[in-house]
ChimeraX commands (.cxc) that place a marker at each C-alpha (Angstrom):
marker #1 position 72.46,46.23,81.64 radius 0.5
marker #1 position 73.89,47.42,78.42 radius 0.5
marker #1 position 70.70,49.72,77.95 radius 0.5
marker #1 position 70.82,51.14,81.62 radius 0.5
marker #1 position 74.90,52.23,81.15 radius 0.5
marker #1 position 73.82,53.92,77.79 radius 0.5
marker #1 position 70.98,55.42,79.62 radius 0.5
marker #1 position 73.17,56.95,82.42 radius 0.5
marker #1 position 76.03,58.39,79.63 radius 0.5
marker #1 position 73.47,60.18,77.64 radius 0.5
marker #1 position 72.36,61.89,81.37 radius 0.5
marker #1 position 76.29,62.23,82.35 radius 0.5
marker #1 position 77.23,64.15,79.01 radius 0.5
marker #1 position 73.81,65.65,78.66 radius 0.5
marker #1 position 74.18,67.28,82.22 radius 0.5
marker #1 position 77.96,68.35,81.76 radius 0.5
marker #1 position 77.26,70.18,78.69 radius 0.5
marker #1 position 74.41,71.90,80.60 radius 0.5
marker #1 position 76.72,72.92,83.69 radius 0.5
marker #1 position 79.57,74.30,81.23 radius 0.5
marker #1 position 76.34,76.39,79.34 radius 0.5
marker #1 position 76.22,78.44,81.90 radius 0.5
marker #1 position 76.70,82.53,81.35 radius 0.5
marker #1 position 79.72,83.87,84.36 radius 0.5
marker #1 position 78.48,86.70,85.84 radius 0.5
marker #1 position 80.48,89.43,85.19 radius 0.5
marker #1 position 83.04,90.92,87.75 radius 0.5
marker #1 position 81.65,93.68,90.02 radius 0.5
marker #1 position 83.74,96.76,89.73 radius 0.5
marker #1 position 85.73,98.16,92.20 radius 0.5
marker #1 position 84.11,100.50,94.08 radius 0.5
marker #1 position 85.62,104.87,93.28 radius 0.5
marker #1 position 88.15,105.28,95.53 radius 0.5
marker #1 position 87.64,108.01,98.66 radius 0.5
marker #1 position 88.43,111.26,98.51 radius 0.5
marker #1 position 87.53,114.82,99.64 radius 0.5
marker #1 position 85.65,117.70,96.39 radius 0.5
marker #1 position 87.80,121.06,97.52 radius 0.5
marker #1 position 85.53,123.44,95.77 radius 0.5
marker #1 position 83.82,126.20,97.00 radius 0.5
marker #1 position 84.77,125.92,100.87 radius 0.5
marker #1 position 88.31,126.63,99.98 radius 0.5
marker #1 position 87.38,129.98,98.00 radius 0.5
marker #1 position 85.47,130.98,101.08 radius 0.5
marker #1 position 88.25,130.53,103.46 radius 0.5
marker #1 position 90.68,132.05,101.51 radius 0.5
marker #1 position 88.76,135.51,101.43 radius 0.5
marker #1 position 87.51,134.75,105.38 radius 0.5
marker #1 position 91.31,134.42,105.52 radius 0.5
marker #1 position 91.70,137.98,103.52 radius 0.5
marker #1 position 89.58,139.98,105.33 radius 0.5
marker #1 position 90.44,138.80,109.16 radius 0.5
marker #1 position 94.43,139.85,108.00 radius 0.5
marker #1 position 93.26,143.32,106.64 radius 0.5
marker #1 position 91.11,143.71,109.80 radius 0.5
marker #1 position 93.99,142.81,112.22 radius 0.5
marker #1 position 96.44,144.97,110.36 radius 0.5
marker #1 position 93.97,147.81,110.46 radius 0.5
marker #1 position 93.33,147.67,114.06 radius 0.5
marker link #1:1,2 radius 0.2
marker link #1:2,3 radius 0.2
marker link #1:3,4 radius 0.2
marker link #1:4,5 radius 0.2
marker link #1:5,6 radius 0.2
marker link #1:6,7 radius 0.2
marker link #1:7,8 radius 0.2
marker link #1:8,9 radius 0.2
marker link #1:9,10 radius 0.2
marker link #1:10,11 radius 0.2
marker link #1:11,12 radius 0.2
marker link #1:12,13 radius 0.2
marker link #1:13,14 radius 0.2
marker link #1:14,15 radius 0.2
marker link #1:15,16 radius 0.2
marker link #1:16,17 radius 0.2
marker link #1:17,18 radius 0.2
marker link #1:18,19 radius 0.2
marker link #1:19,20 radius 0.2
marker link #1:20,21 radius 0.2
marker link #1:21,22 radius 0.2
marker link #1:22,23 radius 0.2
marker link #1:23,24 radius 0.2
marker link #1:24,25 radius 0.2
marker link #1:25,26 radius 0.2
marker link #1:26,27 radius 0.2
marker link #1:27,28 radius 0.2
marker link #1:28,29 radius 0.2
marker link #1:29,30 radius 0.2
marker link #1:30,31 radius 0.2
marker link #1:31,32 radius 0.2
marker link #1:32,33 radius 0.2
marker link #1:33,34 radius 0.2
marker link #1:34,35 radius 0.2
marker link #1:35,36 radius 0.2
marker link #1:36,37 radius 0.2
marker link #1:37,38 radius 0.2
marker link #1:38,39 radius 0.2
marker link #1:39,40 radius 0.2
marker link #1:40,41 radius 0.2
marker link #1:41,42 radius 0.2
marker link #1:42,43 radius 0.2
marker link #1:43,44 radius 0.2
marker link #1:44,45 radius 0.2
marker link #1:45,46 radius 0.2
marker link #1:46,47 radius 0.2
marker link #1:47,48 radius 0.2
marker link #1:48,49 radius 0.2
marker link #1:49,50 radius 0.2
marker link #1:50,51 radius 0.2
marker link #1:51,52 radius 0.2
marker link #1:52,53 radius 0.2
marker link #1:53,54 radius 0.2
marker link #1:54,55 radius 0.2
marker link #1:55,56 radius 0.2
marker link #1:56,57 radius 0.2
marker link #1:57,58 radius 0.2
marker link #1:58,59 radius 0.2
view
């Protein structure tokens, strides 16, 4: 009886140090929040923009 409790601590403490061995992932990072690249599109409406106002004040 003795032997068979030793027996089952060695497993116990063997398997405990096993679980806290374990590597934690690591967390996942957020993903880039949302948002809108003004670039080029705004130059091109700007001189779209240009030209229909010299156009109407020429006509």
């Amino acid at each position: 009886m003795k032997k068979r409790n030793l027996i089952t601590l060695v497993i116990v403490v063997c398997c405990s140090l096993m679980a806290n061995g374990q590597a934690v992932p690591p967390p996942i990072p957020p993903p880039p929040p949302p948002g809108l690249p003004i670039d080029g599109g705004i130059l091109f409406l700007l001189i779209a923009g240009i030209f229909y106002g010299v156009k109407k004040t020429r006509d």
